[in-house]
C-alpha positions as CSV (number, residue, x, y, z in Angstrom):
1,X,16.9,-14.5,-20.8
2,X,15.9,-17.0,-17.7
3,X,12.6,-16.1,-16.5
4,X,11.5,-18.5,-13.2
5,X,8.9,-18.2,-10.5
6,X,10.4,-19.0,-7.0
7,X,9.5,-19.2,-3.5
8,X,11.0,-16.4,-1.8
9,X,13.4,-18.6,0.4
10,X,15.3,-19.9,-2.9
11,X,16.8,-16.3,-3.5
12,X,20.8,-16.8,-3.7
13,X,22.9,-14.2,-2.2
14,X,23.8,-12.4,-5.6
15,X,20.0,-12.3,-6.0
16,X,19.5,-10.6,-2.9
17,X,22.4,-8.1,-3.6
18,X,20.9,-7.5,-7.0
19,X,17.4,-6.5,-5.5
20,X,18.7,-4.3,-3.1
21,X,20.8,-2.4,-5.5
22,X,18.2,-2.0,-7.9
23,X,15.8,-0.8,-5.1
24,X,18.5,2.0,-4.0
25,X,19.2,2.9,-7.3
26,X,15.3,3.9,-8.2
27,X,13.8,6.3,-6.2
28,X,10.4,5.3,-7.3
29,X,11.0,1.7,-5.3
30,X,11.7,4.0,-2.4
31,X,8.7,2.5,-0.3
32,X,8.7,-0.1,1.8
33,X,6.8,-2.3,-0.3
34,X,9.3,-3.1,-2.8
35,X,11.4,-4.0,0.1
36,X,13.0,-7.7,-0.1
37,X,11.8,-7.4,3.9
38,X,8.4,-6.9,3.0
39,X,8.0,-9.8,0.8
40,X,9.7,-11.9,3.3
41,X,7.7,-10.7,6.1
42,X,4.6,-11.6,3.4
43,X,6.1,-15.4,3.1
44,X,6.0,-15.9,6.7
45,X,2.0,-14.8,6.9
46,X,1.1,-16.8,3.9
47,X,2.0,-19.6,1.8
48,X,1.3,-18.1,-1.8
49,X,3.9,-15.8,-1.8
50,X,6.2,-16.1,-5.4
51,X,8.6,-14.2,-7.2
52,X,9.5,-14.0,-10.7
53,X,12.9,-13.9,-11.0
54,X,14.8,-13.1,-14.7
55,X,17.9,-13.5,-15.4
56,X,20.3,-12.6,-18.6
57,X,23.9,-12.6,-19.2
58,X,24.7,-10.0,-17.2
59,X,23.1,-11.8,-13.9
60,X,20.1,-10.9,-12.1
61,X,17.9,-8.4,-14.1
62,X,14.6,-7.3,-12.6
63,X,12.2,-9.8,-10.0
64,X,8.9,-9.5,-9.8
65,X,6.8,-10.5,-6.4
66,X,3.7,-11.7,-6.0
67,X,0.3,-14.6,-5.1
68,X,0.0,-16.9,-7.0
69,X,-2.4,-20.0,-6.7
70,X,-2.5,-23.1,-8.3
71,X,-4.9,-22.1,-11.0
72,X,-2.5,-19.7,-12.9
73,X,-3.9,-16.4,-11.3
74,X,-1.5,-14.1,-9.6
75,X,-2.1,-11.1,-7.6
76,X,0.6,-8.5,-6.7
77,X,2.4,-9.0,-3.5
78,X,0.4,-7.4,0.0
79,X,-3.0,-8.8,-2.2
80,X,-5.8,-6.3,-1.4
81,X,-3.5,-4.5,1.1
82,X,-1.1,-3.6,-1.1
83,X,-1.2,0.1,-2.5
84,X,2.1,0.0,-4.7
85,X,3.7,-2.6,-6.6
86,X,5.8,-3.2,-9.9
87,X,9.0,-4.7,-11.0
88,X,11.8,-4.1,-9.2
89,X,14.5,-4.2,-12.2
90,X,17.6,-3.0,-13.3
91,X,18.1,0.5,-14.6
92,X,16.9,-0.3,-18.5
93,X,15.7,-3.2,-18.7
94,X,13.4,-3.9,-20.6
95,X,10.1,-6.4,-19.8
96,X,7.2,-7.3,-21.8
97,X,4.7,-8.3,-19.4
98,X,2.8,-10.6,-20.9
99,X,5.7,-12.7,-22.2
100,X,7.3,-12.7,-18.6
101,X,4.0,-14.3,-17.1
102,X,3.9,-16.5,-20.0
103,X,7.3,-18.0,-19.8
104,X,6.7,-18.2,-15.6
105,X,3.9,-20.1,-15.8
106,X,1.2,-17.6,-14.2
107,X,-1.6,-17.3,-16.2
108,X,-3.1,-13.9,-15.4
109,X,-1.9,-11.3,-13.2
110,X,-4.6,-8.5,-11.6
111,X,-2.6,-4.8,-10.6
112,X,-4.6,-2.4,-9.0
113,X,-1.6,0.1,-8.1
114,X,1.3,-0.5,-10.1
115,X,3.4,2.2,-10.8
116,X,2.9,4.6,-13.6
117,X,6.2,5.4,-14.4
118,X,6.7,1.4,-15.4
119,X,6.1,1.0,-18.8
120,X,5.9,-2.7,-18.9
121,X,2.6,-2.1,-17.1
122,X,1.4,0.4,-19.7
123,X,-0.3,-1.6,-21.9
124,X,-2.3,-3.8,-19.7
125,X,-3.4,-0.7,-17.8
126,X,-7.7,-0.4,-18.1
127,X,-7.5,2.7,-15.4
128,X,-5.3,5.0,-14.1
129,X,-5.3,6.9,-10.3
130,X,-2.8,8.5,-8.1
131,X,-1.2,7.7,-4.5
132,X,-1.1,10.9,-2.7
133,X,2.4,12.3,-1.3
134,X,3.2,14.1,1.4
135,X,6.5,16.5,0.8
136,X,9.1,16.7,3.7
137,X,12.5,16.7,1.4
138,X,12.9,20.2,2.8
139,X,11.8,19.4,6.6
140,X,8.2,19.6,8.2
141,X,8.2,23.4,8.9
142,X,8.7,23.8,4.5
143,X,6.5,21.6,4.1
144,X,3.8,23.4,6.8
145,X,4.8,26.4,5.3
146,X,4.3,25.8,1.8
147,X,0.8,23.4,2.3
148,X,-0.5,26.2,4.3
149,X,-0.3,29.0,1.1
150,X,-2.0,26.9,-0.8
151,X,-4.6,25.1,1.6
152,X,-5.1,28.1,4.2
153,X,-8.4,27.0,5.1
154,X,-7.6,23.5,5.7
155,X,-4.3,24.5,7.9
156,X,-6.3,27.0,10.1
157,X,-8.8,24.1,10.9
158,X,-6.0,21.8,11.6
159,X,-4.4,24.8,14.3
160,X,-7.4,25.4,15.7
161,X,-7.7,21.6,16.3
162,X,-5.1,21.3,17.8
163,X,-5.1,24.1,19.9
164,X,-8.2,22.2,21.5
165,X,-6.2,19.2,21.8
166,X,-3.5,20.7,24.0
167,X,-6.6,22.2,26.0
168,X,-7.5,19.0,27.3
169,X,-4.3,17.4,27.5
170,X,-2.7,15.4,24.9
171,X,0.1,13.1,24.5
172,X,1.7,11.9,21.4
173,X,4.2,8.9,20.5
174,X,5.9,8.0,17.7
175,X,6.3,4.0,18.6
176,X,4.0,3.1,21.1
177,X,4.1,-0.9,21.9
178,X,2.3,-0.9,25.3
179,X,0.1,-3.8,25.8
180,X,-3.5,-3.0,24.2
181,X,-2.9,-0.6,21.6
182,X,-2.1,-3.1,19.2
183,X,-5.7,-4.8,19.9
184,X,-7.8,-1.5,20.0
185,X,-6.7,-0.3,17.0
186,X,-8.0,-3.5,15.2
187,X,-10.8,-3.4,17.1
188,X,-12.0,-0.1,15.6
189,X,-11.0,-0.6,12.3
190,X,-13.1,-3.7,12.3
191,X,-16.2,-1.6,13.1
192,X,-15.3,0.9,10.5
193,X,-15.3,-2.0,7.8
194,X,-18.5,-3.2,9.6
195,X,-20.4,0.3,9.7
196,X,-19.0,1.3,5.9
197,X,-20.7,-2.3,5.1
198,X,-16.7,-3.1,3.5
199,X,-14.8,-6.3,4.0
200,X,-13.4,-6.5,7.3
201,X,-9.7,-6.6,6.6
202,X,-8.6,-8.1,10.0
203,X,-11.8,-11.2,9.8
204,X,-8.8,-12.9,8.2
205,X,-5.3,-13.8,10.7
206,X,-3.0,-13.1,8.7
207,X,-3.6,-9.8,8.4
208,X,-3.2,-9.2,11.4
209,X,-0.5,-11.2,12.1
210,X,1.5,-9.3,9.5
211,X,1.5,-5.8,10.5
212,X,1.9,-7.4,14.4
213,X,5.3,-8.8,12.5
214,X,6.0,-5.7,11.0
215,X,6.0,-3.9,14.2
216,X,7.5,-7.0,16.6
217,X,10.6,-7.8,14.1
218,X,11.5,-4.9,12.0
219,X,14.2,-4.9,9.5
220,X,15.9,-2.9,7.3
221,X,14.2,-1.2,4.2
222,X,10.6,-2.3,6.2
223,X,9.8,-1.3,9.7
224,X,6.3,-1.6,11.0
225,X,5.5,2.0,13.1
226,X,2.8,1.8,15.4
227,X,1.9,5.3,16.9
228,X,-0.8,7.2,19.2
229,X,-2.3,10.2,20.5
230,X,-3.8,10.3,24.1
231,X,-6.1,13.2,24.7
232,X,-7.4,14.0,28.1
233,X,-5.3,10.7,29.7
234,X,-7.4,8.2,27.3
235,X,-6.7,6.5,23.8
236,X,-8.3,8.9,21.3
237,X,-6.1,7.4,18.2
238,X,-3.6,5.3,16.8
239,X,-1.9,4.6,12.7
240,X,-0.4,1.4,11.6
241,X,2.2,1.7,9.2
242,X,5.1,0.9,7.9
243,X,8.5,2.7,6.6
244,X,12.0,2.4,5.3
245,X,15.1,4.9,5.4
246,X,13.1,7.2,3.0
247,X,9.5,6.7,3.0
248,X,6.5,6.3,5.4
249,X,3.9,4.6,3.9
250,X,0.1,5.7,5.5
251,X,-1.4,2.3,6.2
252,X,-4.2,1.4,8.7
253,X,-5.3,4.9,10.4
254,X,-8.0,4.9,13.0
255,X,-9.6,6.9,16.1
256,X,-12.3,6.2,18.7
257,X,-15.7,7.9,17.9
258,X,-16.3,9.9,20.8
259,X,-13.1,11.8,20.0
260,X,-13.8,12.4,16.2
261,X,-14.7,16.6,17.4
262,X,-11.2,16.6,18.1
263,X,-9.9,15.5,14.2
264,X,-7.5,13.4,16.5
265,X,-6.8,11.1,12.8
266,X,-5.5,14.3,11.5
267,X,-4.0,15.6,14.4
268,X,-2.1,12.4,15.0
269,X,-0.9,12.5,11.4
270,X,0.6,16.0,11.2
271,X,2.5,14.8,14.9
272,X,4.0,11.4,13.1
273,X,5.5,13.8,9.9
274,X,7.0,15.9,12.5
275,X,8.7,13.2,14.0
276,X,9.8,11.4,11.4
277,X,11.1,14.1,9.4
278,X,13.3,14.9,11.7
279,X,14.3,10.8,11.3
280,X,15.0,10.8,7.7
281,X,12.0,10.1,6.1
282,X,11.6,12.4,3.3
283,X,8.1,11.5,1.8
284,X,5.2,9.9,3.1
285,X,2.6,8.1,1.0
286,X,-1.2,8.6,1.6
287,X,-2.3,6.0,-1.2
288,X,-4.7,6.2,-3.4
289,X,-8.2,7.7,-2.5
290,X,-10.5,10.8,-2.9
291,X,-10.1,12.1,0.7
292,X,-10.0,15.9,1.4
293,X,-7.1,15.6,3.9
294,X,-5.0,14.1,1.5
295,X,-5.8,16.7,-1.4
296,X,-4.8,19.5,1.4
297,X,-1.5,18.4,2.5
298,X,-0.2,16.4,-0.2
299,X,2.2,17.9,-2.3
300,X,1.7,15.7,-5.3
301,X,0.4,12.3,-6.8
302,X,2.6,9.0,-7.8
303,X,0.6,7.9,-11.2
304,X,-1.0,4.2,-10.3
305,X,-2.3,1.8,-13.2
306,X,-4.7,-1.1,-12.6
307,X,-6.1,-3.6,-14.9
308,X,-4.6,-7.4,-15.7
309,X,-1.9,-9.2,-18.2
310,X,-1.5,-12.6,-19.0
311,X,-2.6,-15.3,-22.0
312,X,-4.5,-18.5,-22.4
313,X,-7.7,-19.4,-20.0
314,X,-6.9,-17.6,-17.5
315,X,-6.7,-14.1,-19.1
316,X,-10.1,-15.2,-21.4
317,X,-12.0,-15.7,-18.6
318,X,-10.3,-12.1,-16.7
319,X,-11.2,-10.8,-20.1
320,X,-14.9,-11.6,-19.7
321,X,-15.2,-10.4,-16.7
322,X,-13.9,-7.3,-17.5
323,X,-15.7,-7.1,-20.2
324,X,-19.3,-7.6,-18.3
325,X,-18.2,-4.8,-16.0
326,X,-17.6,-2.4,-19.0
327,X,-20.5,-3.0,-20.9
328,X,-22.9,-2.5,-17.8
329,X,-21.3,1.1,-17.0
330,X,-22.6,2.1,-20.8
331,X,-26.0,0.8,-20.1
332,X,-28.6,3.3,-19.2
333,X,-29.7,1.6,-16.2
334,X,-28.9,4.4,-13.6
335,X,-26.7,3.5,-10.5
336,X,-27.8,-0.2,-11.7
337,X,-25.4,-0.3,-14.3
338,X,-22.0,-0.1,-11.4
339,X,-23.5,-3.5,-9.7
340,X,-21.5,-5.8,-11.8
341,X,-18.3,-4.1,-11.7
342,X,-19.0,-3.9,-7.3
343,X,-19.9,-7.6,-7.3
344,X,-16.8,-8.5,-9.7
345,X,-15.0,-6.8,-6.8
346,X,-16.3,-7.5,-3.6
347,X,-15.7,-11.2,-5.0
348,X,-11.9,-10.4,-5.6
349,X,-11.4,-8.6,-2.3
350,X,-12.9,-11.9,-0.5
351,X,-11.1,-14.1,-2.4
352,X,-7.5,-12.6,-2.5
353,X,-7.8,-12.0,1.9
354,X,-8.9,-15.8,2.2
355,X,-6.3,-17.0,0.0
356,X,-3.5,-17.3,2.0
């Protein structure tokens, strides 16, 4: 077995072919993030992006795409923004993590959301979690239908909403490019980040220049969708994401403050499944997170692992870290004992958004 880590551009044409087979032929690598588009639209934004390629007799067997800088740390591909990643492999194979970093050269790797059902992540996994899924196999008015049985609280706020909406005039779209909406959105989110006292995600360009990529030059298996909801002839909000044939993955959702009576978020949410059910998409992914709106309308949860692989320094000194942060949460030291662990953090998320 040939195991190499490449720059995305270096792919050959059977490599390509490979990727996208193995993608169709897993429906668990049904998001857009496990796209060969999305890693390419990655490579343009920064200059870290890698991918470990393996290869055996058969030809290309499973590729695995991430960041890597030049002090044998990797991080999965999307870094901090990325809410799913894994291998994307041919039906039984076989990887043993560690060996494949090993034998590429990367000295530890850091997942946060790799999928569950991938048991070469298994035993490197520290914690486990769930990305929440949204249901619309059987079209939006099943999935309305069988939601609202189960959360009829939740759908009768959502009606009444609405209803409120339509009062003062509202106006939905799918795919809205006009000049502006782009900007506001970031601008928002940037004072969420600021007034939740989080890393501002867009403080960094190529953040935005990504998803402005995404939406300008989309291609097939990764589409950036930008859409919005106008209530009473004004922007009220707008959702960033991204999709393929299948899947919608829930991104970068925001609203303006003065409309937040309105659950426009919400609102503008339940409009984009309409729509793009009737488009094809058959799931859309909420991501991790314990939010009541996604508990309410999703259907069920993808099993996510996080924790690290790897060998020599690298994974010594991840080790210790790790370790630190474990044996402060058993200390008796109140809500002190969680300050490592959210320093060990806030560190990564600043260092894996100003890597690029």
């Amino acid at each position: 077995m040939e195991v190499v880590l490449r720059t995305p551009d270096t792919l050959s044409g059977d490599e390509r072919d490979a990727w996208a087979a193995f993608q169709n032929g897993d429906a668990a690598l049904a998001s857009p993030y496990f796209s060969p588009a999305f890693m390419g639209a990655m490579a343009q934004v920064r200059r870290d992006v890698r991918v470990i390629c393996v290869r055996d007799e058969h030809g290309p067997a499973a590729f695995l795409p991430l960041h890597a800088n030049g002090f044998g740390h990797a991080r999965p591909l999307g870094g901090p923004l990325g809410d799913h990643h894994g291998l994307i492999a041919r039906p039984g194979c076989e990887i043993n993590l560690v060996d494949l970093l090993r034998r590429s050269g990367v000295g530890v790797y850091d997942f946060h959301g790799a999928l569950g059902s991938q048991r070469a992540f298994k035993a490197s996994a520290l914690t486990t979690d769930g990305s929440w899924v949204i249901d619309l196999s059987q079209g939006f008015d099943a999935f309305v239908e069988t939601r609202s049985a189960v959360e009829p609280k939740a759908f009768r706020n959502i009606r009444s909403r609405r209803r409120k909406i339509d009062e003062e005039g509202a106006v939905f779209r799918l795919q809205d490019t006009r000049p502006g909406v782009f900007q506001a959105a970031l601008n928002w989110k940037s004072a969420q980040y600021r007034a939740s006292h989080h890393f501002d995600v867009f403080s960094v360009d190529w953040t935005r220049n990504l998803l402005f990529d995404l939406i300008e030059k989309p291609q097939d298996g990764c589409a950036g969708l930008m859409s919005s909801l106008e209530i009473g002839g004004e922007l009220a909000a707008v959702h960033v994401g991204m999709r393929s044939a299948g899947v919608l993955h829930y991104w970068f959702p925001v609203y303006d403050p003065k409309f937040a009576k309105f659950g426009p978020g919400l609102a503008l949410l339940m409009e984009i499944c309409q729509a793009v059910s009737a488009d094809g998409v058959t799931e859309v992914h909420l991501g991790p997170g314990a939010y009541d709106f996604k508990a309410h309308l999703s259907s069920w949860q993808m099993p996510l692992l996080s924790g690290y692989a790897g060998a020599g320094f690298p994974a010594l000194v991840r080790g210790a870290a790790a370790a630190i942060e474990r044996g402060a949460e058993h200390l008796p030291l109140g809500r002190a004992s969680h300050w490592p662990g959210k320093a060990f953090r806030r560190i990564d998320a600043m260092t894996s958004f100003r890597a690029a």
